[in-house]
C-alpha positions as a Python dict, from the first residue, in 0.01 Angstrom:
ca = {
    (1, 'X'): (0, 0, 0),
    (2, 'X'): (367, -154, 42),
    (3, 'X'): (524, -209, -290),
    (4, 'X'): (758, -544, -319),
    (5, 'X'): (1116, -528, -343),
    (6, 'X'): (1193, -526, -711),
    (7, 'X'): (1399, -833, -819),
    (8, 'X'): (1755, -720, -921),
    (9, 'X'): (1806, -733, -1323),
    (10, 'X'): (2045, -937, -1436),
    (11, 'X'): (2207, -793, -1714),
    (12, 'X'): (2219, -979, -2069),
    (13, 'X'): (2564, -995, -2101),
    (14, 'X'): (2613, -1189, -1780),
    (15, 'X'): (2347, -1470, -1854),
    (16, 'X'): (2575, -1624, -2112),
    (17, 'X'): (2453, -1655, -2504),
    (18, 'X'): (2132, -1760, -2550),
    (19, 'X'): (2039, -2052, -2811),
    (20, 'X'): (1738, -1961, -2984),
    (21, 'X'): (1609, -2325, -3180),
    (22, 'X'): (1467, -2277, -3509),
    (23, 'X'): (1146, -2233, -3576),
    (24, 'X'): (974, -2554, -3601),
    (25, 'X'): (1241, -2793, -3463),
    (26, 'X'): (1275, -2930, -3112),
    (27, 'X'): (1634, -2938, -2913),
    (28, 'X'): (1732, -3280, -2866),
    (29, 'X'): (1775, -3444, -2590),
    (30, 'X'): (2093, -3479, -2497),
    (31, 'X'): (2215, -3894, -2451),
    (32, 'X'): (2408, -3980, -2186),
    (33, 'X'): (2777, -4076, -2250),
    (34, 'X'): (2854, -4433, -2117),
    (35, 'X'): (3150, -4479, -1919),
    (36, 'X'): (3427, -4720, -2007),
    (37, 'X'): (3301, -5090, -2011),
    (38, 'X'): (3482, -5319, -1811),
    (39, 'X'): (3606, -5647, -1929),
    (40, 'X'): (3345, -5886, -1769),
    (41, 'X'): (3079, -5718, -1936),
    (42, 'X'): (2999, -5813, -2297),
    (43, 'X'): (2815, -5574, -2533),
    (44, 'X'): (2475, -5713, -2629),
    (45, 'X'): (2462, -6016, -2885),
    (46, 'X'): (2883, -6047, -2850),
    (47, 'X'): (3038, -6268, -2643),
    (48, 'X'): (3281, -6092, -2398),
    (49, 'X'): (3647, -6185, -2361),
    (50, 'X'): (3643, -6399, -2013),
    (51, 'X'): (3841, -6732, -2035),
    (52, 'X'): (3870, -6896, -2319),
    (53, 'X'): (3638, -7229, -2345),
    (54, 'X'): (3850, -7512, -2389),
    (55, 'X'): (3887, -7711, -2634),
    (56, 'X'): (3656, -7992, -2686),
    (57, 'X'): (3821, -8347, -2635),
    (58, 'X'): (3970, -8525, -2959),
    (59, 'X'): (3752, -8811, -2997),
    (60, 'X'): (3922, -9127, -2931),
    (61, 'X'): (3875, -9417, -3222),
    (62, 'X'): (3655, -9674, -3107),
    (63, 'X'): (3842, -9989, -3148),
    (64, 'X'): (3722, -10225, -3350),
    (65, 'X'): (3492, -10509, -3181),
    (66, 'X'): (3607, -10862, -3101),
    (67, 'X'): (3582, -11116, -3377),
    (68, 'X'): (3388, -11418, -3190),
    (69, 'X'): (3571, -11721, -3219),
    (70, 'X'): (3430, -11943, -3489),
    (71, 'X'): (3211, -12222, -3266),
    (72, 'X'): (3354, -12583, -3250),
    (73, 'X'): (3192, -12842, -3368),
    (74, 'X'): (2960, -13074, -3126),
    (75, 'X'): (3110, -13328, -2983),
    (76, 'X'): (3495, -13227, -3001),
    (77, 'X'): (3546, -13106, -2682),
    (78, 'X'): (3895, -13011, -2597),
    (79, 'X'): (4146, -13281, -2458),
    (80, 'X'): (4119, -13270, -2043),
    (81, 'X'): (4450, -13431, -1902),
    (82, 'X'): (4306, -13703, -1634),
    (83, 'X'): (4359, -13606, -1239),
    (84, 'X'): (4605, -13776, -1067),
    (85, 'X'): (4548, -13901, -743),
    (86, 'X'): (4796, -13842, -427),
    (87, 'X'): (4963, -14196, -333),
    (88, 'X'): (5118, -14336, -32),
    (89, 'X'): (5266, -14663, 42),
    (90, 'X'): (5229, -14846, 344),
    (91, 'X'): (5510, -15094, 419),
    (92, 'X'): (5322, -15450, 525),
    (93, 'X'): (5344, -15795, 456),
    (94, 'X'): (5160, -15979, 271),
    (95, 'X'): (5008, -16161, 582),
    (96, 'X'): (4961, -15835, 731),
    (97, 'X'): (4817, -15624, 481),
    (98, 'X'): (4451, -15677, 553),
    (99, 'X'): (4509, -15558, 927),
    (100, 'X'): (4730, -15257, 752),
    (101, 'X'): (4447, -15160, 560),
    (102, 'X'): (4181, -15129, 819),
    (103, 'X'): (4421, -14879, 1035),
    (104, 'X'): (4466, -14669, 692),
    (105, 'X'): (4058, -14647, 709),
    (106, 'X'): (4032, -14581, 1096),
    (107, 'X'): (4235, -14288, 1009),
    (108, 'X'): (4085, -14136, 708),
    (109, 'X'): (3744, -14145, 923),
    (110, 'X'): (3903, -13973, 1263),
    (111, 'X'): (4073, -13705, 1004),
    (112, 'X'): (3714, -13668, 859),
    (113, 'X'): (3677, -13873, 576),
    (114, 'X'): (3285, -13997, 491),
    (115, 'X'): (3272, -14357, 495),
    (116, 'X'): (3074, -14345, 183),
    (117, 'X'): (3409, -14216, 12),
    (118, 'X'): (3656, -14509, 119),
    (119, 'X'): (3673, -14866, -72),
    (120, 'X'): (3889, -15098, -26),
    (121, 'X'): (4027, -15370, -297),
    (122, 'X'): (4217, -15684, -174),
    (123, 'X'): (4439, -15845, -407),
    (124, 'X'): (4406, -16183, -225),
    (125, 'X'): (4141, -16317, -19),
    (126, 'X'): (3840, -16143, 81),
    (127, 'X'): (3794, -15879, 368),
    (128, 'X'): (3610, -16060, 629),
    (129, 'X'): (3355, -15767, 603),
    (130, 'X'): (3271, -15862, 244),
    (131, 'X'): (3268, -16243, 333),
    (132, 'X'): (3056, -16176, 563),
    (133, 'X'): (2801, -15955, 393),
    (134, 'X'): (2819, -16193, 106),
    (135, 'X'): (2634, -16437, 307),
    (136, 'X'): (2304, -16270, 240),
    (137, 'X'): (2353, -16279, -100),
    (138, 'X'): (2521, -16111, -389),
    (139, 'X'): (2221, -15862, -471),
    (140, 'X'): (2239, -15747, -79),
    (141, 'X'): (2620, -15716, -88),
    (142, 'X'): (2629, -15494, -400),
    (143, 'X'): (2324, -15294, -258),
    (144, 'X'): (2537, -15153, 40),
    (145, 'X'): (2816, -15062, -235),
    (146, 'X'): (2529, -14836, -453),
    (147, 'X'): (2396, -14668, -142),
    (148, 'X'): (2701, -14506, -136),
    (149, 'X'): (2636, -14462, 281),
    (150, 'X'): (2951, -14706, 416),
    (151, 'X'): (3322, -14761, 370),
    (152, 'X'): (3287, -15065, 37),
    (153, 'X'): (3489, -15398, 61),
    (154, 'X'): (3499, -15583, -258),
    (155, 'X'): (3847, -15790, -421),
    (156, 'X'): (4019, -15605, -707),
    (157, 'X'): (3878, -15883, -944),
    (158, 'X'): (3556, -15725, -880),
    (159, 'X'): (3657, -15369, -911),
    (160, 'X'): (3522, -15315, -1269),
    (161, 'X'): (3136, -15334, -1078),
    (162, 'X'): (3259, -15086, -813),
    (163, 'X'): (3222, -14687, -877),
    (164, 'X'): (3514, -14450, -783),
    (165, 'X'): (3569, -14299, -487),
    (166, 'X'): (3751, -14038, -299),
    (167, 'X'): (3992, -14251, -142),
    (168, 'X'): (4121, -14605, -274),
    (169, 'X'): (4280, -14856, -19),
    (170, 'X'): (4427, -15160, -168),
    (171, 'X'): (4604, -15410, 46),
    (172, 'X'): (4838, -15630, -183),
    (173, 'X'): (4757, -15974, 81),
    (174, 'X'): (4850, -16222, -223),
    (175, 'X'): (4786, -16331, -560),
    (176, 'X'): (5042, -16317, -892),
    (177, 'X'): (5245, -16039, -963),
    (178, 'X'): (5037, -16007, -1281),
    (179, 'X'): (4713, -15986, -1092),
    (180, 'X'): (4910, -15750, -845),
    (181, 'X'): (4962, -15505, -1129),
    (182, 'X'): (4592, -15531, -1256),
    (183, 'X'): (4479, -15454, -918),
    (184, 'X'): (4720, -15095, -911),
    (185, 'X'): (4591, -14990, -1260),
    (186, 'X'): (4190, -15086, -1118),
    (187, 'X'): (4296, -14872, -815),
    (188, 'X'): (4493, -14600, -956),
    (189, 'X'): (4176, -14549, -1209),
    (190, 'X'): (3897, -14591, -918),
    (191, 'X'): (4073, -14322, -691),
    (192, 'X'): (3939, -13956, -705),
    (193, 'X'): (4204, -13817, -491),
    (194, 'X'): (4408, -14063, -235),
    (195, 'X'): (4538, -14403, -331),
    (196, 'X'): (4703, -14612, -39),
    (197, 'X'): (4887, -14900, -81),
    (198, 'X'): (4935, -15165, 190),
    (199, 'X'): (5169, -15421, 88),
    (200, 'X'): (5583, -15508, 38),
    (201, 'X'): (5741, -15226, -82),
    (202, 'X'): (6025, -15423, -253),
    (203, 'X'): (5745, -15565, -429),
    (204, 'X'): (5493, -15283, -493),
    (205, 'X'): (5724, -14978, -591),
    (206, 'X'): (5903, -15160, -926),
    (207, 'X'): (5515, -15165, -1018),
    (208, 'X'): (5458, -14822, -945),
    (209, 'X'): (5788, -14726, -1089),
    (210, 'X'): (5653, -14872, -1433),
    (211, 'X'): (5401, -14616, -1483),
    (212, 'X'): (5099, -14914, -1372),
}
């Protein structure tokens, strides 16, 4: 029968002091030691040191809101300074004015001009348009003026039945130089944006020049 090698003894003195635990008590475990904590990590339930937050905006005051203007009463609307129209003057005779006149409308309709926003005032004598249309009587002739469709004829005297339009043609062919400045404060009140006046200028501008 082969005996086994027998283990070598270690002797007592070489295995280092032995720590006998009291009777009735455990050893405790040992807990392990944590190594150094580095900045970005916070301990538990504490914020850790990162960037500060910034500051929260100041608040700005709120400004204080627009008093509304206290309303105006009905009826008192505020003062509107009347349009002035453009005016030209178109050097003609007194003879010739009429003819003058019908040139200034050919040419407002090839620059574009509706017919429906030309009338034309005579100081004197009737166009021979409005003579003629007055043939078929006065309700026909003032029919043409409301449909608003055609260039109007009528004589200054008249004007007061007549609406305004765009453009105002009067042709000074006669009459007093009272009834001459009647007929440029009719004409000057009918015209939206263009009054032309076909007659003497000699005659015409003093007018004009008088604030008429």
């Amino acid at each position: 029968m082969t005996s086994l090698p027998e283990e070598p003894q270690i002797p007592e003195s070489a295995q280092g002091p032995r720590v006998t635990p009291a009777t009735g008590r455990t050893a405790p475990t040992p807990r392990p030691v944590p190594g150094p904590r580095s900045a970005a990590t916070p301990r538990p339930g504490h914020p850790g040191p990162g960037p500060a937050r910034p500051a929260p905006p100041a608040l700005r005051p709120r400004p204080a809101p627009p008093v509304p203007a206290a309303p105006r009463p009905a009826g008192h609307a505020l003062p509107q300074e009347p349009a002035t129209a453009q005016l030209q003057i178109v050097p003609a005779p007194s003879d010739g004015a009429l003819d003058a006149a019908d040139e200034a409308v050919d040419l407002l309709l090839d620059s574009g001009r509706a017919p429906g926003e030309i009338l034309v005032l005579t100081t004197g004598e009737q166009h021979p348009w409005a003579a003629h249309e007055l043939t078929f009587g006065d309700a026909a002739y003032w029919a043409q003026h409301a449909s608003g469709e055609d260039v109007f004829f009528a004589r200054a005297a008249d004007a007061d039945r007549c609406a305004s339009r765009a453009v105002v043609v009067l042709a000074v062919n006669g009459g007093t130089d009272a009834s001459t400045r009647r007929a440029l404060t009719v004409a000057r009140k009918h015209a939206g944006a263009l009054l032309i006046v076909c007659g003497d200028p000699q005659k015409v501008a003093p007018m004009l020049g008088a604030g008429v």
